[in-house]
N, C-alpha and C positions, 0 to 999 in steps of 0.2 A: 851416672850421667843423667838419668831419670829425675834424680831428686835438683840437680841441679839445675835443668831445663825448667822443672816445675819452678821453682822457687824463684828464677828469671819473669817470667810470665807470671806469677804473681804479684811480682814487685811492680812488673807493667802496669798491671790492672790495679792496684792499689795506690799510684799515681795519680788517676784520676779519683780516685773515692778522697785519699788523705792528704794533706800537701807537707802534709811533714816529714821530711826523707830519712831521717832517723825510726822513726816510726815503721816505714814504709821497709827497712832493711832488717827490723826488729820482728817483725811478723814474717818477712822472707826467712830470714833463719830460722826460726822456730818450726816452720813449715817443712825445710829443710832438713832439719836434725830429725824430725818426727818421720819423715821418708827413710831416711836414714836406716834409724831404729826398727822400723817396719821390715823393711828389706832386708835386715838384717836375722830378724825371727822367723822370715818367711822362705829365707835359703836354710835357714839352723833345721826349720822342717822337714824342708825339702830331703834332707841329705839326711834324718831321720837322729837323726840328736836329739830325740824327746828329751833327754834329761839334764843336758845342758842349756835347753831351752827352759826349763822348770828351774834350774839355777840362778841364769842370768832374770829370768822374770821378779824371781823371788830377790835376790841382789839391789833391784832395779827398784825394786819395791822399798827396802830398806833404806836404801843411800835416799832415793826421795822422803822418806820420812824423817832423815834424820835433816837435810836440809830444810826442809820446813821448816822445821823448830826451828832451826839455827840461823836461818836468814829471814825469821818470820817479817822483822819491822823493818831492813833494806827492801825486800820484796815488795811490802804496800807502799813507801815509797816509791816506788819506782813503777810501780801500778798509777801511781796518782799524776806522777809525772808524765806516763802514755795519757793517761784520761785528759790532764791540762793540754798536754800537744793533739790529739786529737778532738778534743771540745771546742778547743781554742777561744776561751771565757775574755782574753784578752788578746794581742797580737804586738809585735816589736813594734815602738815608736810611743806605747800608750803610756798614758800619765797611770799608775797606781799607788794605792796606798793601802799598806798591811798596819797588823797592831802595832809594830816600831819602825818603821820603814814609809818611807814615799818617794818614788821616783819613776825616773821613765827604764822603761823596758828594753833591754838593749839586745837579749839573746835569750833565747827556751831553747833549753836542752830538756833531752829525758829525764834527769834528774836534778835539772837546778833551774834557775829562773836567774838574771844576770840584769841587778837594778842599776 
């Protein structure tokens, strides 16, 4: 309920910083899932599972490593696509022109641009 409240009130205050609402639900999640995970090593303590917390650490550690590699170039796309929605170098309605393309801007999403 914790992680959930926070991630609400994040998304509040990130309203005003970002106006991109995809953006804006993308950094609440994240937010979210990291509460989560938190909460979740921090009861595993509590209740004195040292060693299933040293598993799932280690686990945790692996699986992110092997995603890396494996989603290395979806990832920085999709890093560029937060940067262009949060930079916002252009906006819906503008004229652009790429090295094979020119047209007007019709929709930014986090991962595409829609000429």
């Amino acid at each position: 309920m914790l992680a959930k409240l926070l991630r609400g009130t994040i998304v509040k205050l990130l309203r005003r910083l970002v106006k991109h609402p995809s953006v804006n639900q993308l950094i609440g999640s994240i937010f979210y899932v990291t509460i989560m995970i938190a909460g979740i090593f921090v009861a595993l303590g509590v209740m004195n599972l040292g060693k299933t917390f040293t598993s799932l650490l280690a686990g945790a550690g692996i699986i992110g490593l092997r995603l890396s590699l494996a989603y290395q170039q979806p990832f920085m796309n999709f890093i560029s696509g937060v940067i262009l929605a949060t930079q916002t170098p252009f906006k819906e309605g503008d004229v652009i022109q790429t090295n094979d393309h020119f047209g007007i801007v019709e929709e930014i999403h986090i991962r595409t641009t829609i000429l």
